[in-house]
N, C-alpha and C positions, 0 to 999 in steps of 0.2 A: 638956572639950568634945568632944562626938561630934564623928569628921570628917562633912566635906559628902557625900565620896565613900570608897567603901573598896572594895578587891580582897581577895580571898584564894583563894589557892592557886590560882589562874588556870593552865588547861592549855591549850593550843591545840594541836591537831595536822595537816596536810594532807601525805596520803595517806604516815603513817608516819614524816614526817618534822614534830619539835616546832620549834614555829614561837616560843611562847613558854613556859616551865619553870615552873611554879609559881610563877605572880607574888602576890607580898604587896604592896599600897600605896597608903596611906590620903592624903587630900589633904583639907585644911582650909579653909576660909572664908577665902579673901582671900588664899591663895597666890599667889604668879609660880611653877608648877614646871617644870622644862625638863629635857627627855628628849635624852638622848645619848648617841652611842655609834656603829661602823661601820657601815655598808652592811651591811644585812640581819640587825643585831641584834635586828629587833622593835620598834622605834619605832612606824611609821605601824600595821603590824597590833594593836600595841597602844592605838592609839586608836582604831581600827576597833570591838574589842570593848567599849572604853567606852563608845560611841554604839551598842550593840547591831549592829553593821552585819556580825558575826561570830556565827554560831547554836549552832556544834558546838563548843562549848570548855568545858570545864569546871571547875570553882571558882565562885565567886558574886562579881556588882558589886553595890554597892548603893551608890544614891546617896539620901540622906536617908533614912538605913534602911531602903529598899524597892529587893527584889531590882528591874533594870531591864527587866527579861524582863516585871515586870508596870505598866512601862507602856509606852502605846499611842506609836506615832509622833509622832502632834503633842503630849502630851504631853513626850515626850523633845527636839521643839523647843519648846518653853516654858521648857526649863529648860538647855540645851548650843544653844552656837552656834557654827560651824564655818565655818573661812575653810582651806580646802586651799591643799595647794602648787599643784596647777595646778587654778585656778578652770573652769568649765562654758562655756564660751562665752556671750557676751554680748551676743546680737545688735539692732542697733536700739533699745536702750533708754537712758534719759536717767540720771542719777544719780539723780534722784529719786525714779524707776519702780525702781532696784536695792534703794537705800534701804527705801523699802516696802515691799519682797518680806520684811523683816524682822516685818511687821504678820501674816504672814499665818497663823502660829500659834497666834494669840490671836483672830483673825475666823473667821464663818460663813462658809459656801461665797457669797453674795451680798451679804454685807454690804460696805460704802462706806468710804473715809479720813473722819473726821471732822475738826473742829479740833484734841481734844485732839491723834490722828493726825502731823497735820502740826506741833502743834508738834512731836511727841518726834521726829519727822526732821529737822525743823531743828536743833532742839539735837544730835541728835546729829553733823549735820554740822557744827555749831559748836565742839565738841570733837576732830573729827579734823583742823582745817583745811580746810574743803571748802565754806564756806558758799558761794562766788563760783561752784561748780560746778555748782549745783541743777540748771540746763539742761541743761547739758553731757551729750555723748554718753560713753559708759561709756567705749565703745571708742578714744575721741579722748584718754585719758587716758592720762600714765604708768605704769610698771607702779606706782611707790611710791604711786602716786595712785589706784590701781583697788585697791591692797591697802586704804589709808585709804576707802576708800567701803566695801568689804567689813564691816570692823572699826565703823563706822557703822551698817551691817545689823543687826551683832550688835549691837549697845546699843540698834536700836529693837527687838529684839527680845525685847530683857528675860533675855537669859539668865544662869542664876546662874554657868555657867562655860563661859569659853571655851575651846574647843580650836584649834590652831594647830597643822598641820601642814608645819614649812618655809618658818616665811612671808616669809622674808628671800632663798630659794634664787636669786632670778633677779633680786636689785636691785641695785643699785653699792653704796658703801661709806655711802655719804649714805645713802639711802632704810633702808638696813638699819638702821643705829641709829635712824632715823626712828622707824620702825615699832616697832619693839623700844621704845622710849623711850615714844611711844604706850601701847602695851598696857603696860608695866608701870604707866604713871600712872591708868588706866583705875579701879582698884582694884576688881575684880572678880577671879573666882578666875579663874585662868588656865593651861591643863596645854597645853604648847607642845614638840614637838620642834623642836629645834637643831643642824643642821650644823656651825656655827664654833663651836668649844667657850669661846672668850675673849668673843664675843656671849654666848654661856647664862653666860657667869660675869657680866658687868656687868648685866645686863637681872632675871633670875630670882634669887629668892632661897633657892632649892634644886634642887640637880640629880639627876638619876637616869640611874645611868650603867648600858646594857644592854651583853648583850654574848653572842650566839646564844641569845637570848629567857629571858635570866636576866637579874634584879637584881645587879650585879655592888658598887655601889653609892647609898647614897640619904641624902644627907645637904645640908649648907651648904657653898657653894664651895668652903669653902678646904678644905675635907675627902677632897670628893669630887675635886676636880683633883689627885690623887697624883702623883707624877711615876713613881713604880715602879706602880702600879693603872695608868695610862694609859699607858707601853710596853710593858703586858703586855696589854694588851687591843688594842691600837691597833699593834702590833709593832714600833713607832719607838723610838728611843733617843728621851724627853720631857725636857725643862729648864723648870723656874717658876720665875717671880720677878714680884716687886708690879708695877703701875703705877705711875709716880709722879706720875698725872693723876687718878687716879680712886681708886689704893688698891686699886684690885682685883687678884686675884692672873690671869698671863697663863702660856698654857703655848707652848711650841715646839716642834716635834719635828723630826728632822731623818735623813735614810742614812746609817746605819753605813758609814765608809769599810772597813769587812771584810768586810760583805757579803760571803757567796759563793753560788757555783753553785745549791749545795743550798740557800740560803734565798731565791732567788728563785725557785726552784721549791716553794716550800713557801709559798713568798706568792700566788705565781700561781694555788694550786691553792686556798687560803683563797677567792682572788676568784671561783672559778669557784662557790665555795660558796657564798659570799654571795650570786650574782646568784640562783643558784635561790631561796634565801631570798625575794629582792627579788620575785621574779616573784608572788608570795603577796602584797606587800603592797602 
């Protein structure tokens, strides 16, 4: 089976310094895959270049075998739906009106909601929990409640795969599984970066672990949560061990009671690296 999407040899660079290395990475039909890794290893700029939102990088995406360069914008919404970590401002509009805005890559510039229309917004707010919302102002909502309309958007939108950038960053511990639990039942393909690496392990059912814009690893949970891969990458001394709720495997990290001088200056100086990263993406 072709995958749905494939990378190869992906170069990214801004002004001399490589943002992402020679990415390879293929994603299949009906994946949960979830991207991890520090502060400014290329996560968000790597899904930038999936949605074409990056011009000057070089290697080839192709998603359904056709480089993405040759298609047009609203094509590339017909087929990728995107819920950022911090959404666009919201102003004045109903759930229903956000919902919508999911119709508008598949309508003319003056074409109308029909029935079929409205049912696919109904159901879809039937699936995220939100049918009692229809009215509702966007902004009068939760954030885990503004995320679930978003994730609504996307399914009236018909896309073959979702991207998710952080989309747990700003919720409490409830809405995050919430969400998370959401989109993995969705069964749609899904490519999601991940801050809490024991989220990406119960939710996704493959991780890719970056780490200053290389593929460090890309495999199935229990593989890629190493405990030696992740204090080398992540500079903590790491411990794993299962859940015994779930089965899934959980990691810890924790300071070296020997810490010294010279490694917190050598952390310090990593963070100043990373923020430049950051500022790219």
């Amino acid at each position: 089976m072709s995958a749905l999407l494939c990378i190869k040899q992906l170069l990214w660079k801004v002004n001399g310094k490589t943002i992402l290395n020679n990415i390879d990475l293929s994603v299949n039909k009906g994946e949960v895959v979830g991207i991890i890794g520090p502060n400014g290893a290329g996560k968000t700029s790597l899904l930038r270049c999936i949605l074409n939102q990056q011009k000057e990088f070089s290697g080839t995406i192709n998603f359904k075998g056709k480089d993405i360069n040759h298609y047009s914008a609203k094509q590339l919404a017909q087929h990728f739906a995107v819920v950022a970590q911090k959404a666009t401002p919201i102003f004045a509009l109903s759930v229903f009106d956000v919902v919508s805005m999911g119709l508008l890559p598949h309508k003319t510039l003056f074409s109308f909601n029909n029935s079929q229309d409205l049912h696919q917004i109904t159901l879809a707010l039937e699936k995220v929990g939100l049918t009692n919302e229809l009215h509702s102002q966007y902004n009068h909502l939760s954030g885990g409640e503004q995320q679930r309309v978003l994730i609504a958007r996307a399914l009236v939108q018909k896309a073959e795969i979702l991207i998710l950038d952080e989309p747990t960053n700003h919720l409490d511990v409830y809405y995050q599984h919430q969400i998370l639990k959401l989109v993995k039942d969705l069964n749609i393909t899904v490519i999601m970066t991940v801050h809490d690496l024991n989220l990406a392990a119960q939710y996704c059912q493959r991780l890719v672990l970056l780490n200053k814009g290389k593929i460090i690893a890309d495999d199935i949970t229990e593989r890629v949560l190493n405990p030696e891969i992740l204090t080398e990458v992540f500079r903590l001394p790491c411990q794993r061990e299962q859940d015994p709720i779930t089965n899934v495997a959980r990691v810890y990290f924790h300071l070296a009671n020997n810490i010294t001088t010279s490694d917190n200056k050598q952390l310090n100086t990593s963070k100043d690296e990373q923020t430049a990263v950051i500022s790219h993406e």
